[in-house]
VOGUKOL-686950 format. One line per 4 residues: number of its first residue (from 1); for each residue x, y, z of C-alpha. Coordinates in Angstrom, 1 decimal. Layout:
# VOGUKOL-686950
NUM> X Y Z ~ ...
***
This chain:
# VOGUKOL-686950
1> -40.0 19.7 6.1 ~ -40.7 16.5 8.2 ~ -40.7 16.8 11.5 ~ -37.9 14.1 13.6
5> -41.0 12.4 16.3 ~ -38.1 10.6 17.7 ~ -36.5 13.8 18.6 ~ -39.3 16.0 19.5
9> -39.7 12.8 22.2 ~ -36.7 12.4 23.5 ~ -37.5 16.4 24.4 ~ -40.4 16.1 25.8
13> -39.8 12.9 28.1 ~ -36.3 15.6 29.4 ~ -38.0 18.3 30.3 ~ -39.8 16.9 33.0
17> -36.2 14.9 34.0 ~ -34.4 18.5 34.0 ~ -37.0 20.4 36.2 ~ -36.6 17.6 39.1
21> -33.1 17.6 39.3 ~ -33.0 21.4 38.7 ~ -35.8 21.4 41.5 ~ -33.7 19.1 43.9
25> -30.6 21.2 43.6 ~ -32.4 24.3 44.5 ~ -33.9 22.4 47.6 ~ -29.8 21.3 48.5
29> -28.8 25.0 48.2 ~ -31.5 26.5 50.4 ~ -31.3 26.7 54.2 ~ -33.0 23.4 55.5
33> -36.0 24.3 58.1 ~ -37.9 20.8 59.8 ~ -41.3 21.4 58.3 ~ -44.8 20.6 59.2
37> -45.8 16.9 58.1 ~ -46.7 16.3 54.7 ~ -44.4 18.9 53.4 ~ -43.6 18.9 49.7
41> -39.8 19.3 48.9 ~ -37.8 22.8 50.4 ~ -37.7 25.1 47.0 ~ -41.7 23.7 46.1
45> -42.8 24.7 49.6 ~ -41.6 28.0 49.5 ~ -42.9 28.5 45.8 ~ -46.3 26.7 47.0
49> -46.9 28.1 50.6 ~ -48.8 31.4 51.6 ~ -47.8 32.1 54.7 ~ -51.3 32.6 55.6
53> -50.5 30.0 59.2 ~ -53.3 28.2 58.7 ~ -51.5 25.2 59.4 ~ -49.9 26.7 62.8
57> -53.8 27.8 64.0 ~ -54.7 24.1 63.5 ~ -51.7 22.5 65.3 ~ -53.6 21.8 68.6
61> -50.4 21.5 70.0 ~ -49.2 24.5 68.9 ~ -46.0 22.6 67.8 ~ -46.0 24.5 64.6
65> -44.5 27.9 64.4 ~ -43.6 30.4 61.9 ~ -39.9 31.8 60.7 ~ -39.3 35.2 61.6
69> -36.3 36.1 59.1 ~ -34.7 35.0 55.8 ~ -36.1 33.5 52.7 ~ -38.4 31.4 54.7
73> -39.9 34.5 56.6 ~ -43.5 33.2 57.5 ~ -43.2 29.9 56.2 ~ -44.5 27.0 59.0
77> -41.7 25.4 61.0 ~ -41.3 22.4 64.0 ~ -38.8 21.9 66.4 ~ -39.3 18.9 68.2
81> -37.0 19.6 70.7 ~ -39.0 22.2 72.1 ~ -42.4 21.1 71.2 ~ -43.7 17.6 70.1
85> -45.6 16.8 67.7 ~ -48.7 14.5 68.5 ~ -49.5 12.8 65.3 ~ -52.8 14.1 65.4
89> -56.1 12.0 64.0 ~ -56.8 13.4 60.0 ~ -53.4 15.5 60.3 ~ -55.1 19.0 60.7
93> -52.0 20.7 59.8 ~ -51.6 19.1 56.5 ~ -55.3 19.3 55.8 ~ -55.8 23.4 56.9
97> -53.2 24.0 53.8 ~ -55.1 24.9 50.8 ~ -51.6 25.9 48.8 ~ -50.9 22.3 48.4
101> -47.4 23.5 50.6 ~ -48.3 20.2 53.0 ~ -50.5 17.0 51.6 ~ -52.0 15.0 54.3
105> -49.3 11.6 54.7 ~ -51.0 8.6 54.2 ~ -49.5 7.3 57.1 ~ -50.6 7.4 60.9
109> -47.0 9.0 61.7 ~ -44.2 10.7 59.9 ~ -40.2 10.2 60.8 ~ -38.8 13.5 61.8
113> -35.8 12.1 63.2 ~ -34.5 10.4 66.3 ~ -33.8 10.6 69.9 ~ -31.2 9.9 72.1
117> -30.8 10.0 76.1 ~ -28.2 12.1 77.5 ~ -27.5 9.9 80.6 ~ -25.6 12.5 82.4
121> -29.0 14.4 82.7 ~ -31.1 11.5 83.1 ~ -32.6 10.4 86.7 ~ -32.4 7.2 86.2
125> -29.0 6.6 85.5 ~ -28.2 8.9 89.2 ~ -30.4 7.0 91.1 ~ -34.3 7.9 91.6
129> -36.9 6.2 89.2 ~ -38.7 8.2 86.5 ~ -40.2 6.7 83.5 ~ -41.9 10.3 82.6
133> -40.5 9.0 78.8 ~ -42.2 5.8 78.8 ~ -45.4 5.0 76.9 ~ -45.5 8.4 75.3
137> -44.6 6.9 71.6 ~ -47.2 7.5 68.5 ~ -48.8 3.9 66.8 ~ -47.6 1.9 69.8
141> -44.0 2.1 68.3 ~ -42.5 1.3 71.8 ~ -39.0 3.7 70.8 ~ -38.3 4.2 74.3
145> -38.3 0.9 76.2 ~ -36.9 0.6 79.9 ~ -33.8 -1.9 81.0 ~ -33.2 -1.7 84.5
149> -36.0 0.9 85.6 ~ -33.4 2.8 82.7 ~ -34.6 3.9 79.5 ~ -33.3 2.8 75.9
153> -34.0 4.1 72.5 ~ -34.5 1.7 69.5 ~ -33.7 4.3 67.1 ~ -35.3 2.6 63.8
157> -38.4 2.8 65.6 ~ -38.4 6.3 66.8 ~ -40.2 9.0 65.0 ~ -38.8 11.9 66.4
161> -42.0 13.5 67.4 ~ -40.7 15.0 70.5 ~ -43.1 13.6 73.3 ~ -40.7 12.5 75.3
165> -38.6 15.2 75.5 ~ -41.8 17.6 76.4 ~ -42.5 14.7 79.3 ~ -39.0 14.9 80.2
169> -38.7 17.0 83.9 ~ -35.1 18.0 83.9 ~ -33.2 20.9 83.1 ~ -31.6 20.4 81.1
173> -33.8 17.8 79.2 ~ -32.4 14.4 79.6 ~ -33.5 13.5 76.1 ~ -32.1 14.9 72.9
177> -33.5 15.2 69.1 ~ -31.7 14.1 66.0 ~ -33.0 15.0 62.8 ~ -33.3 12.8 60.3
181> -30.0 13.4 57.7 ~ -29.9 15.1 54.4 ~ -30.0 11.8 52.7 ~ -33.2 10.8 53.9
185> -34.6 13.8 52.9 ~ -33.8 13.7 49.2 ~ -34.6 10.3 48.9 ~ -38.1 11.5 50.4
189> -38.2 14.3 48.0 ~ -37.5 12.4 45.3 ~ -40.4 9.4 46.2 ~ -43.6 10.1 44.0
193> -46.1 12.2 46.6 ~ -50.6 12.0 46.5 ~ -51.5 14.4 44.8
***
């Protein structure tokens, strides 16, 4: 019997087609956790990583935990918010993974979000100077610039690393993280990653 090439294909070339978008709506449906730069897409990582925390040893500003409870139990977190990142030379987090879980980036910083100032909290805006936030951004971005001995976040340049809200001195901070949405993580998934 003769065997339809056309077909057997068409086949091959969807397989690969149905296991991304199958992959993608497994990432959607699982609980979304801010990982460690480099990370490979939500349902991947968790298929991929150890747990072993090599990555959170090599963070050497400890801004790496690990997930106590849940699917993710183990698994390598950040929050910004409480720790910053600091974009370190040769990204020793990515490069202590040998799971493949995080790849080193390419690039000398990684968007985790944004950050806005919360003026009520903020010094400045009640009088006294401060500038604790200033100068503090990764690749000489210059996020946070001051107006008026105030200071101003150009949010398309922000990285969300979280410096500034570590430097920030009140309670509470003056300076607040945004992650970045849902739809800049899919379209990140979906880009074509070093392997």
């Amino acid at each position: 019997m003769p065997v339809d090439l056309g077909r057997r294909n068409w086949l091959k070339n969807l397989l690969p087609q149905a296991v991304d978008t199958v992959a993608t709506a497994v990432s959607q449906a699982l609980p979304h956790h801010l990982r460690p730069p480099g990370a490979v897409d939500e349902a991947s990582f968790l298929a991929l990583c150890t747990r072993c925390n090599d990555c959170v040893t090599a963070c050497p500003p400890r801004a790496i935990f690990t997930l106590n409870e849940g699917v993710a139990a183990g698994t390598p977190v950040m929050a910004p918010d409480e720790r910053g990142c600091l974009m370190c030379d040769g990204w020793p987090c990515a490069t202590a993974c040998g799971s493949g879980a995080l790849r080193v980036p390419e690039a000398s910083t990684v968007r985790f979000g944004t950050v806005s100032i919360r003026r009520e909290h903020c010094f400045t805006f009640r009088g006294p100077e401060c500038g604790a936030c200033g100068g503090l951004c990764p690749d000489s971005r210059k996020a946070i610039t001051f107006r008026l001995s105030r200071p101003s976040v150009d949010e398309e340049a922000c990285v969300g690393c979280g410096k500034c809200i570590d430097a920030c001195p009140t309670l509470p901070k003056a300076i607040v993280f945004h992650e970045r949405n849902v739809v800049d993580r899919i379209a990140d998934s979906a880009a074509p990653t070093a392997g």
